[in-house]
LOBALUM-503389 format. One record per residue (C-alpha): chain; x, y, z; residue in three letters. Coordinates in Angstrom, 3 decimals. Example, Ala and Ser with C-alpha at 12.3 -4.5 7.8 and 13.67 -1.06 7.14 Angstrom:
// residues 2
+------+----------+----------+----------+-------+
: rolo :       px :       py :       pz : tilum :
+------+----------+----------+----------+-------+
:    A :   12.300 :   -4.500 :    7.800 :   Ala :
:    A :   13.670 :   -1.060 :    7.140 :   Ser :
+------+----------+----------+----------+-------+
END
This chain:
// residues 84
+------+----------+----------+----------+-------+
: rolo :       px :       py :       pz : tilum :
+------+----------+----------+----------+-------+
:    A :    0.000 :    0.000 :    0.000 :   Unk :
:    A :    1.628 :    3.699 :   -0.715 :   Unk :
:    A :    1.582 :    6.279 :    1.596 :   Unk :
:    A :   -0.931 :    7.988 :    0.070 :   Unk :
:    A :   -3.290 :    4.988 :    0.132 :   Unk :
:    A :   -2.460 :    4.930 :    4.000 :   Unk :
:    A :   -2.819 :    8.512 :    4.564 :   Unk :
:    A :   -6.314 :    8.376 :    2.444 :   Unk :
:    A :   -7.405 :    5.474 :    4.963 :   Unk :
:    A :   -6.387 :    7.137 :    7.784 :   Unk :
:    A :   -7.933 :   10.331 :    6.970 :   Unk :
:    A :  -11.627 :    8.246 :    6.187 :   Unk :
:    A :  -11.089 :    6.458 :    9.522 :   Unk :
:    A :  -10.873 :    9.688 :   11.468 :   Unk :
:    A :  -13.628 :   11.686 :    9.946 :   Unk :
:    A :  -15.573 :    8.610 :   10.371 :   Unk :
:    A :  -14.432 :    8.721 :   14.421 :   Unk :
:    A :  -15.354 :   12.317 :   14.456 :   Unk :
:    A :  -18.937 :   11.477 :   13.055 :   Unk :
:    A :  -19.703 :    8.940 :   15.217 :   Unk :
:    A :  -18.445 :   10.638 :   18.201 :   Unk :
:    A :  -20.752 :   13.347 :   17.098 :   Unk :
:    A :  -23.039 :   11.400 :   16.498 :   Unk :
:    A :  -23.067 :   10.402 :   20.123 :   Unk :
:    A :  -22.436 :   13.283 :   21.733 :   Unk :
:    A :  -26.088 :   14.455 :   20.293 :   Unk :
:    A :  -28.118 :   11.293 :   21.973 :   Unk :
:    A :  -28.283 :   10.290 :   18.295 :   Unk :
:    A :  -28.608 :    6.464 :   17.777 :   Unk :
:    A :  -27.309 :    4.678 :   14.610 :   Unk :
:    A :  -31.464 :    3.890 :   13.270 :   Unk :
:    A :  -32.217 :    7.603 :   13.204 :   Unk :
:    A :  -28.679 :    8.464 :   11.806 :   Unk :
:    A :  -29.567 :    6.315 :    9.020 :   Unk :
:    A :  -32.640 :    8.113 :    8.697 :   Unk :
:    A :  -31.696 :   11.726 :    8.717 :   Unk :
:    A :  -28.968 :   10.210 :    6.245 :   Unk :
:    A :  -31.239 :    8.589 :    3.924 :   Unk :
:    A :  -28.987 :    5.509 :    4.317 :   Unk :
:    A :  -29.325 :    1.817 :    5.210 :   Unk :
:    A :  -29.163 :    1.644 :    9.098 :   Unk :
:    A :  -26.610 :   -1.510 :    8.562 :   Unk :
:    A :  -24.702 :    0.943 :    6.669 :   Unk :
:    A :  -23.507 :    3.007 :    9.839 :   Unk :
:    A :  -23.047 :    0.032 :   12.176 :   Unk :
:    A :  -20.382 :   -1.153 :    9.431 :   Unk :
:    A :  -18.945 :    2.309 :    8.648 :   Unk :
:    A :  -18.875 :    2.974 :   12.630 :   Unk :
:    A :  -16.963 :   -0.389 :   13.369 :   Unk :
:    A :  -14.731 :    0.285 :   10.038 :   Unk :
:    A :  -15.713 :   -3.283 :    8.552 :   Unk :
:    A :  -16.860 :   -0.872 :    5.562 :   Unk :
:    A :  -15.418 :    2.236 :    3.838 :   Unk :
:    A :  -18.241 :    4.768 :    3.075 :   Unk :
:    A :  -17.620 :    7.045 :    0.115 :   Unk :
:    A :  -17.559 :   10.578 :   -0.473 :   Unk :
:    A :  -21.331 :   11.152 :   -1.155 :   Unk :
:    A :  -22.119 :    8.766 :    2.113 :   Unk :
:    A :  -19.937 :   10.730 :    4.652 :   Unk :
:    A :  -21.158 :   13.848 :    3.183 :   Unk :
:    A :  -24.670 :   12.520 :    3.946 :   Unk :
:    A :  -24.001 :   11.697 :    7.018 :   Unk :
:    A :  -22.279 :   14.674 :    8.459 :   Unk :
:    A :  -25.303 :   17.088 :    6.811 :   Unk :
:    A :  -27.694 :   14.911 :    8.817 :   Unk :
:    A :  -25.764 :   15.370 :   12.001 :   Unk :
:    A :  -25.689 :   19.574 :   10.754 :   Unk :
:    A :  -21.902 :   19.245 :   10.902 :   Unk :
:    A :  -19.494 :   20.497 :    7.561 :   Unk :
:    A :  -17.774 :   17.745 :    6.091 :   Unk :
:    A :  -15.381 :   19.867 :    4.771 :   Unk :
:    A :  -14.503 :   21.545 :    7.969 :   Unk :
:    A :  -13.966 :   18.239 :    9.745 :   Unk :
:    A :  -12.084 :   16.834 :    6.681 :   Unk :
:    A :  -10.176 :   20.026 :    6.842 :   Unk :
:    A :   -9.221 :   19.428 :   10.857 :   Unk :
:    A :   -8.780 :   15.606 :   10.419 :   Unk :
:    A :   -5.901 :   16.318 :    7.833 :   Unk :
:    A :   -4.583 :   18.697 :   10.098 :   Unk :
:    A :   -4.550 :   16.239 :   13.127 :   Unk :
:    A :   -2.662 :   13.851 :   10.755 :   Unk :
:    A :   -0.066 :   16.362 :    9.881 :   Unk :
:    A :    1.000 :   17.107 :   13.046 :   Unk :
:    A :    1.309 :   13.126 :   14.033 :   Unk :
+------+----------+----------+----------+-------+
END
């Protein structure tokens, strides 16, 4: 795998943390995630435990329905991963 492969999956893993820590931190469960998301409630339970990679569109989806920028947290995951 190149680094930029790694750095790619390591970027998706975080946001994905960050989304489901949000997630939490709102008394949001996974069902009405998947809801607000307009996604398959399986769908977050495998993104959450990283047995899945969600794409762009998905985490996008997800993020609006928790009223959180995906770009913004995108944007501070890279810099977390810089400075690591």
């Amino acid at each position: 795998m190149s680094s930029q492969d790694l750095h790619a999956e390591k970027l998706v893993r975080l946001v994905v943390k960050r989304l489901a820590e949000a997630r939490i931190a709102q008394g949001m469960s996974k069902n009405r995630l998947a809801v607000l998301a307009g996604i398959d409630p399986k769908a977050v339970a495998f993104i959450e435990k990283g047995e899945r990679s969600p794409t762009l569109h998905t985490l996008a989806k997800m993020a609006r329905a928790l009223d959180l920028s995906l770009g913004f947290m995108v944007t501070e995951a890279e810099n977390d991963l810089g400075s690591r």
